[in-house]
C-alpha positions in Angstrom: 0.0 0.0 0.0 1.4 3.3 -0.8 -0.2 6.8 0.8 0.7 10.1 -0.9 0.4 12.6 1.8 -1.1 16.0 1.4 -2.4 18.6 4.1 -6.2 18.4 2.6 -6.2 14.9 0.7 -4.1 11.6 0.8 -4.1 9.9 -2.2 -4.2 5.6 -1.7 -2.4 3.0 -4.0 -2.5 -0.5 -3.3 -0.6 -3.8 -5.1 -2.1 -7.2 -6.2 -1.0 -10.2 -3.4 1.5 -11.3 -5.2 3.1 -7.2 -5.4 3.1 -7.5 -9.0 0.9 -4.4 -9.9 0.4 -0.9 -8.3 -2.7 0.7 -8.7 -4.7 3.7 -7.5 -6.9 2.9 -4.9 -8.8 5.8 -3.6 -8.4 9.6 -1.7 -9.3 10.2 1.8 -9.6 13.3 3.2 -6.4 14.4 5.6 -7.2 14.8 9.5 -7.4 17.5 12.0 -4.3 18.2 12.3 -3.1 17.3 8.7 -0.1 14.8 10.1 -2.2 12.8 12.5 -4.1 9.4 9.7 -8.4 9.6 10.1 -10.4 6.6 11.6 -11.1 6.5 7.7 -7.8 5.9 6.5 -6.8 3.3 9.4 -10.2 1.4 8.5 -8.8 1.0 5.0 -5.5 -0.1 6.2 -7.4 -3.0 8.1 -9.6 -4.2 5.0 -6.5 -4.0 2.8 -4.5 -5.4 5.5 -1.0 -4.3 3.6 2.5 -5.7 4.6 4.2 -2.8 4.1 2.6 0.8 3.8 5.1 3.1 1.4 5.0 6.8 2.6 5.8 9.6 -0.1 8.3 12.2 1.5 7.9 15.3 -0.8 11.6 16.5 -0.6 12.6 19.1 -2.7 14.1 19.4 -5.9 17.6 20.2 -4.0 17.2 17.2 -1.3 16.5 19.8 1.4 13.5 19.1 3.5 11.4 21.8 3.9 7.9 21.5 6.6 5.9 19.3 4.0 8.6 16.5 4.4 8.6 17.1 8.2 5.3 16.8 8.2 5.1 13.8 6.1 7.4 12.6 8.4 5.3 13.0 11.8 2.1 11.5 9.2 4.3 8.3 8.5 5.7 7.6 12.1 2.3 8.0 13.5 1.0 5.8 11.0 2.9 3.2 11.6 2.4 3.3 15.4 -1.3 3.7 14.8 -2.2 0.6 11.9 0.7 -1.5 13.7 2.1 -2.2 9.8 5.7 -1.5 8.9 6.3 2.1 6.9 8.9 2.9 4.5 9.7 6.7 3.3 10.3 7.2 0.2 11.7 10.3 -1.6 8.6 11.0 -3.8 9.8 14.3 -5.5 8.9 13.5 -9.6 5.5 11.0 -8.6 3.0 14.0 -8.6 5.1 15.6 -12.1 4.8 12.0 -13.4 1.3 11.9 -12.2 0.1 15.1 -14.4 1.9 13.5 -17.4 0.4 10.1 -16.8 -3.2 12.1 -16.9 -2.3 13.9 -19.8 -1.3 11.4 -22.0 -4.0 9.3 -21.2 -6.3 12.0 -23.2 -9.2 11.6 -20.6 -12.0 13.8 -21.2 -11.8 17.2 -18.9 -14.3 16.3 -16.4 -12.8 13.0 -15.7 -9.2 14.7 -15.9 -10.1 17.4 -13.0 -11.7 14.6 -11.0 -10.6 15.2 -7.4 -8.0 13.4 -5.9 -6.7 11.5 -9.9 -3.6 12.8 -9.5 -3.0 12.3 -5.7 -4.1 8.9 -6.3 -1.6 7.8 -9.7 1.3 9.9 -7.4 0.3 6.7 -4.8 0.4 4.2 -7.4 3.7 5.3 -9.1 5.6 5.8 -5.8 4.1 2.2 -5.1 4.9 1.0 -8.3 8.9 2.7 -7.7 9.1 0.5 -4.6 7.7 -2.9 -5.9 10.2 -2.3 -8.9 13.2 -1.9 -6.4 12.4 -4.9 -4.0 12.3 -6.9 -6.8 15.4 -5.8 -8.1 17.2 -5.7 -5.0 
């Protein structure tokens, strides 16, 4: 499972059982404060029941941090203390870039283009589909 964090939504991304393919899941709406995971989101964590959740750490373009990554960083440690499941950071600087192209050269119509959450969603699914690629490999 793969969770690309945001202060308003969190985009979801889960893998087959066999961690073959990545693909987007669903959004859920970010708690009260931003960096703390919803009732919601830990409900989908149990019905998914993932071995491994994959936390996106938007660092910047430089490899500083700056408070998004900080934040993303308090999100992911208090995720894994609140689902009980193992999380990984990962550096997920080009996933939302790669996520625009991915929409735009799919040619969906502009309604389904603008739906909410698309692009928070694919930026779950690639930064999933990153990791599966590299555990494989390595």
């Amino acid at each position: 499972m793969a969770v690309d964090y945001g202060r308003r939504r969190i985009g979801i991304a889960a893998s087959d059982p066999l961690r073959v393919v990545s693909k987007p899941r669903c959004v859920v709406e970010a708690g009260r404060p931003p960096d703390r995971p919803t009732p919601e989101l830990l409900a989908l964590v149990g019905e998914l029941e993932p071995t491994t959740i994959v936390v996106g750490i938007p660092v910047n373009m430089d490899g500083t941090e700056g408070e998004m990554a900080r934040e993303a960083r308090a999100f992911s440690q208090r995720l894994a203390a609140e689902s009980g499941v193992p999380v990984v950071e990962r550096d997920e600087r080009l996933s939302t870039v790669e996520a625009e192209r991915t929409i735009q050269q799919l040619g969906l119509p502009k309604k389904k283009r603008e739906q909410r959450g698309l692009r928070d969603m694919l930026a779950a699914a690639i930064l999933l589909e990153d990791y599966l690629k590299e555990e494989d490999s390595g």
